[in-house]
C-alpha positions in Angstrom: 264.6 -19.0 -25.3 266.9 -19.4 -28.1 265.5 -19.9 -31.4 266.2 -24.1 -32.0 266.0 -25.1 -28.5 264.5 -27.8 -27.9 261.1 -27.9 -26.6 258.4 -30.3 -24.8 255.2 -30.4 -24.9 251.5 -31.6 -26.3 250.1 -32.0 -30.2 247.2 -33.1 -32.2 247.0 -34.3 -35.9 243.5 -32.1 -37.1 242.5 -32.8 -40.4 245.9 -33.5 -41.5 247.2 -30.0 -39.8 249.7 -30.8 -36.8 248.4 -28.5 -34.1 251.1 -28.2 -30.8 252.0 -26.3 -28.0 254.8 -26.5 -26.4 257.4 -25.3 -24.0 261.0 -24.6 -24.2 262.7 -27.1 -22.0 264.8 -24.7 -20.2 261.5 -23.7 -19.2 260.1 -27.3 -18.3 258.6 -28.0 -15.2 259.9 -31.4 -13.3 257.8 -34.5 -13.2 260.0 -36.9 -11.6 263.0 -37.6 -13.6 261.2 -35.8 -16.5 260.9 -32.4 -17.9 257.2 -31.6 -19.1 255.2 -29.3 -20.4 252.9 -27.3 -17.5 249.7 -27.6 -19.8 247.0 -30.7 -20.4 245.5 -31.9 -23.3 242.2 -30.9 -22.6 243.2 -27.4 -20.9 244.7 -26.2 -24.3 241.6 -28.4 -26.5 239.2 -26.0 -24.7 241.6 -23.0 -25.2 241.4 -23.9 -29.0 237.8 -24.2 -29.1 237.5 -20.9 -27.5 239.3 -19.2 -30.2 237.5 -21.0 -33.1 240.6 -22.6 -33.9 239.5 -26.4 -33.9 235.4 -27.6 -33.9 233.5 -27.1 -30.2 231.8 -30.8 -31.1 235.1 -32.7 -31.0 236.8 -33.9 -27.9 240.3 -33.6 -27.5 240.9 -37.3 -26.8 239.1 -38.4 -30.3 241.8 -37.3 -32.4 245.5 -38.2 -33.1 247.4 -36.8 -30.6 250.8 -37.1 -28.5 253.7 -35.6 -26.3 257.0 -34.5 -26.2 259.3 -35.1 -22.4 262.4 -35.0 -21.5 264.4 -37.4 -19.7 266.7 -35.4 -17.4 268.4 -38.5 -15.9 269.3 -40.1 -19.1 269.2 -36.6 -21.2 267.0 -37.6 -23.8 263.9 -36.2 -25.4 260.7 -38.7 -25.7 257.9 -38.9 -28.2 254.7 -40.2 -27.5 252.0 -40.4 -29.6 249.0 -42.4 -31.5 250.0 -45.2 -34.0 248.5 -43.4 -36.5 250.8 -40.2 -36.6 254.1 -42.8 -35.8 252.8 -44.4 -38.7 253.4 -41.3 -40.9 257.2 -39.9 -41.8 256.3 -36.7 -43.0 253.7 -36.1 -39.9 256.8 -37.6 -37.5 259.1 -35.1 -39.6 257.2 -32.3 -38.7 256.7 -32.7 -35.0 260.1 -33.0 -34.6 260.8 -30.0 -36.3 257.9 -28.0 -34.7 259.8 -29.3 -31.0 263.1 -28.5 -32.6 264.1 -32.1 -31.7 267.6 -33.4 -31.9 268.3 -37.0 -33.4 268.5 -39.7 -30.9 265.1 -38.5 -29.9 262.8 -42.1 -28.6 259.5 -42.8 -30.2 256.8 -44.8 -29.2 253.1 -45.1 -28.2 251.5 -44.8 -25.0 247.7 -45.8 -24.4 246.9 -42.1 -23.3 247.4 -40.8 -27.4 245.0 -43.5 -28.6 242.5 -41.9 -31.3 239.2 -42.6 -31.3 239.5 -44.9 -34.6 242.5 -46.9 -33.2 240.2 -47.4 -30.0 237.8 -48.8 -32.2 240.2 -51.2 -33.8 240.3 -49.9 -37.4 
């Protein structure tokens, strides 16, 4: 992997801490058109909470979280996440930095990164 390539991959916002793990996309495994990362929310939440690194009485799904794909067909890099780290340019900055993600890249929400509080309505 070369040092700024791109990547894809999965992210939560912790306490104001972006928290991500991702995969080079030359490295990517294929979902249809798509490029994704081979790992699940919830497999690398429990990784997490094995190493002490985020709380054992939180579930992945209640915080902010999102994803990075790529778009092979149209070759173009996707970020999904919860309103409430869209909502944020510095928190937005960094995810794309953290992903090495070149301009051009797509934002928008999906109903999978929904945080507990935007569930709730608030």
């Amino acid at each position: 992997m070369k040092k700024d390539e791109p990547q894809v991959g999965i992210f939560w916002l912790v306490g104001g801490k972006l928290l991500f793990d991702g995969t080079p996309v030359s490295a990517a495994e294929p979902y249809g058109v798509h490029l994704t990362h081979p790992r699940s929310h919830l497999e690398v939440w429990m990784l997490l909470q094995q190493s002490g690194t985020v709380p054992t009485d939180i579930e992945y799904e209640e915080l902010a979280r999102g994803r990075v794909t790529y778009n092979a067909k149209s070759r173009r890099f996707t970020l999904l996440a919860d309103k409430c780290i869209l909502g944020g340019e510095a928190i937005s900055s960094k995810i794309m930095s953290a992903f090495c993600l070149p301009r051009g890249t797509r934002t928008g929400t999906d109903q999978h990164y929904k945080c507990s509080s935007c569930l709730q309505g608030k």
